[in-house]
C-alpha positions in Angstrom: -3.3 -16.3 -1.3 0.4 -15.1 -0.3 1.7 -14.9 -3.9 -1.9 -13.3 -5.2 -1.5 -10.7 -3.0 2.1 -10.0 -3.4 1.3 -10.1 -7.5 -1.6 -8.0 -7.0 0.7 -4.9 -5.0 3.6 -5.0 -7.5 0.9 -4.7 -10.1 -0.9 -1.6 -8.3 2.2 -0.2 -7.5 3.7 -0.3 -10.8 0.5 1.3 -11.7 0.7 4.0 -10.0 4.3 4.7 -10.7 3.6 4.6 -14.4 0.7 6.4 -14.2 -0.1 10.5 -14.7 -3.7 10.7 -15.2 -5.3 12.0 -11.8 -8.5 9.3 -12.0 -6.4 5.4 -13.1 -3.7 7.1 -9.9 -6.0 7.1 -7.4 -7.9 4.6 -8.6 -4.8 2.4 -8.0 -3.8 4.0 -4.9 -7.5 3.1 -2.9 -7.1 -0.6 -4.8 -3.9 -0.6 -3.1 -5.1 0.6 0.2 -8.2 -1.8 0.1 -5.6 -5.0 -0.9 -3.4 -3.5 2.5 -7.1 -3.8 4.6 -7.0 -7.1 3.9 -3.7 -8.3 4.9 -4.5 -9.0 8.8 -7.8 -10.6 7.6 -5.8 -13.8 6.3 -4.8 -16.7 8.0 -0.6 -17.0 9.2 -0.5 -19.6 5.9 -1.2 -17.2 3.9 1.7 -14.8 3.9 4.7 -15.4 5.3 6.7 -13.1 7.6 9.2 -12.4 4.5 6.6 -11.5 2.2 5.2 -9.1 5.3 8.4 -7.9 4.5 7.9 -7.6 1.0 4.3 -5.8 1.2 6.1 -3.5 3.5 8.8 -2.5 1.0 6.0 -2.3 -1.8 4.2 0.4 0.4 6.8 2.5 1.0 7.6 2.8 -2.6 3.9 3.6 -3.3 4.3 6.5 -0.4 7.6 8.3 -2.4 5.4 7.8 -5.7 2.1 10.0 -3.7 4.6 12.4 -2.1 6.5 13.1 -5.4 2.9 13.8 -7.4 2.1 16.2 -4.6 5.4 17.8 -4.7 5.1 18.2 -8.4 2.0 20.7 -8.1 0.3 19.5 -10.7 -2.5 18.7 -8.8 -5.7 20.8 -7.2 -4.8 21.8 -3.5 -8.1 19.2 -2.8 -6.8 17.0 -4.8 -3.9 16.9 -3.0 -5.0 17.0 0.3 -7.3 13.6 -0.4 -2.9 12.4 -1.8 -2.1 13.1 1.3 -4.7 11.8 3.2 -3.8 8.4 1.4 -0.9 8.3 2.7 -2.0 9.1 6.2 -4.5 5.7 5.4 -1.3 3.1 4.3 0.9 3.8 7.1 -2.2 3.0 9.5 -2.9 -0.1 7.2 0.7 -1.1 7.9 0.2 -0.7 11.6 -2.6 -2.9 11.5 -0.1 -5.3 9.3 2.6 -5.1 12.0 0.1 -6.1 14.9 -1.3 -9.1 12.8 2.6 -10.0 11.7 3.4 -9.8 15.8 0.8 -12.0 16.6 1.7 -14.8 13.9 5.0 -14.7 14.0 6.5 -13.8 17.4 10.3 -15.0 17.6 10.5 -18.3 19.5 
């Protein structure tokens, strides 16, 4: 499952770097938000603490992609208030990530 998911959020991500229409973007970005829900559903086997790590780094980059289309204006205010609100809904996904990560794979 580890290397589907890590595959599936490069995908999505390059996605919604590469893409300008308003509908495929946030398509992408709620795919991308649904594939990060998933995450503390899996079993320890099935991502590893680097490829947490990974995910992680993937996310981030698909946060600086959503801020720069809101900073470009090119958007309707709702419109960007629902970019914004995406944002607000990754980094809690991550904090769900992070507690799942703890509990698999506390430091001996």
């Amino acid at each position: 499952m580890s290397s589907n998911t890590i595959a599936r959020a490069i995908e999505l991500a390059e996605t919604i770097r590469e893409t300008a229409r308003r509908r495929p973007f946030e398509k992408a970005l709620q795919d991308f938000i649904h594939l990060l829900a998933e995450v503390p559903y899996l079993a320890a086997r099935d991502l590893s603490a680097a490829e947490v790590g990974v995910l992680r780094a993937i996310a981030e980059s698909v946060i600086d992609r959503v801020e720069q289309r809101i900073a470009g204006d090119d958007d309707a205010t709702s419109v960007q208030l629902k970019l914004a609100g995406s944002i607000y809904e990754i980094r809690r996904r991550l904090e769900n990530i992070d507690q799942w990560s703890r509990h698999f794979f506390v430091k001996q």
